[in-house]
C-alpha positions as CSV (number, residue, x, y, z in Angstrom):
1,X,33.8,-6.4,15.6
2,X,32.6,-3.1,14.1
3,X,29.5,-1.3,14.8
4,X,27.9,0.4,12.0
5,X,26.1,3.6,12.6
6,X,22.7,3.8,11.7
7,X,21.2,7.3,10.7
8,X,18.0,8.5,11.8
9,X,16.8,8.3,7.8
10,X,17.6,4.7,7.8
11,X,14.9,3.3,10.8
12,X,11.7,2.6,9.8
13,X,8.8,4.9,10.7
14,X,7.0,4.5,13.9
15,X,3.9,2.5,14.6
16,X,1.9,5.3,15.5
17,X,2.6,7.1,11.9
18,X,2.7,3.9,9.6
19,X,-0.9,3.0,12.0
20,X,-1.9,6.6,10.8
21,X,-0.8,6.8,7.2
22,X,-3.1,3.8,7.0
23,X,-5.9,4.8,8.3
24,X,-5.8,8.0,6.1
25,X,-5.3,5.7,3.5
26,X,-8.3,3.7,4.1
27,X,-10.5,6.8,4.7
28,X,-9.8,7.8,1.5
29,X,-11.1,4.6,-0.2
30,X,-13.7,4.3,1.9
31,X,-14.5,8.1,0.8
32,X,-14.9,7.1,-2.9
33,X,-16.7,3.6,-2.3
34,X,-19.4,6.1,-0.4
35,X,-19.2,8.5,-3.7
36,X,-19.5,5.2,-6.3
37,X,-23.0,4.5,-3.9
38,X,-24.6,7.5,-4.3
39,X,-23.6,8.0,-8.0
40,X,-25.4,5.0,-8.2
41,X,-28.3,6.8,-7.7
42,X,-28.1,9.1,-10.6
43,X,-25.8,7.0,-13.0
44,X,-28.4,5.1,-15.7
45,X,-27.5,2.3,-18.1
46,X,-24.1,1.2,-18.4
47,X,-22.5,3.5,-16.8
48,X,-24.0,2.4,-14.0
49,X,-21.5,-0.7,-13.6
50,X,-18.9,1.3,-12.7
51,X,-19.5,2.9,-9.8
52,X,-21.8,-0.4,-8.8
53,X,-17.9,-2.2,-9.1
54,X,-16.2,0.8,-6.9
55,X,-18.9,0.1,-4.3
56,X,-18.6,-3.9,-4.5
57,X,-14.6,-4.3,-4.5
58,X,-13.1,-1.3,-2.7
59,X,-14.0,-2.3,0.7
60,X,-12.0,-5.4,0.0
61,X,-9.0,-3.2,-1.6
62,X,-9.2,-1.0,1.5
63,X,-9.1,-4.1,4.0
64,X,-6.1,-5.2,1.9
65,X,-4.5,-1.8,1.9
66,X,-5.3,-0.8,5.3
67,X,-3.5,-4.4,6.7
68,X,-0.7,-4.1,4.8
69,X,2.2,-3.2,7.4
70,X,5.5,-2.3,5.3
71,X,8.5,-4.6,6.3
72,X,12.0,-2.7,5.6
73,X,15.1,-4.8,4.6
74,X,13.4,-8.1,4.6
75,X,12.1,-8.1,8.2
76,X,15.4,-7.1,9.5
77,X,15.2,-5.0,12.8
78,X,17.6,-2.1,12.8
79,X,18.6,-0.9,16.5
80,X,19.4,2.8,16.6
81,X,23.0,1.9,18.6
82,X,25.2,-1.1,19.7
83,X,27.1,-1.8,22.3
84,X,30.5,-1.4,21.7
85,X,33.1,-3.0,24.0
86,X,36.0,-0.9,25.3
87,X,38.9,-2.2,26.0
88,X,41.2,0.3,28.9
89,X,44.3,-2.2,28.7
90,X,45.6,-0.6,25.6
């Protein structure tokens, strides 16, 4: 059996940074969908419509966004070592 080495570049990221480039993420949408509001203030006619869609459907794109948990290499799990056996009677 062989063991193939894995490199460092080849794991997937940790849950604590995918968890926190998601949250950014959704910050950031949920940034603009509080920008699309208060243009609706000001916005008249029919421009209004589209900030009134940012506000209506980017909560439901940030949900969607935010949930979304990356799977690398079709849900394979790499392990960062094997076990190897040695045999001494060589």
């Amino acid at each position: 059996m062989k063991a193939t080495a894995h490199t460092i570049t080849s794991l997937p990221p940790s849950p604590d940074a995918e968890r926190r480039k998601r949250m950014i993420e959704y910050s950031i949408m949920m940034g603009v969908r509080v920008l699309c509001v208060l243009a609706c203030i000001w916005v008249r006619g029919w421009w209004l419509l589209i900030p009134a869609v940012g506000a209506i459907f980017l909560p439901y794109f940030a949900v969607v966004v935010a949930n979304a948990v990356q799977v690398g290499d079709g849900g394979q799990v790499e392990r960062p070592g094997a076990l190897v056996r040695h045999d001494d009677r060589r």
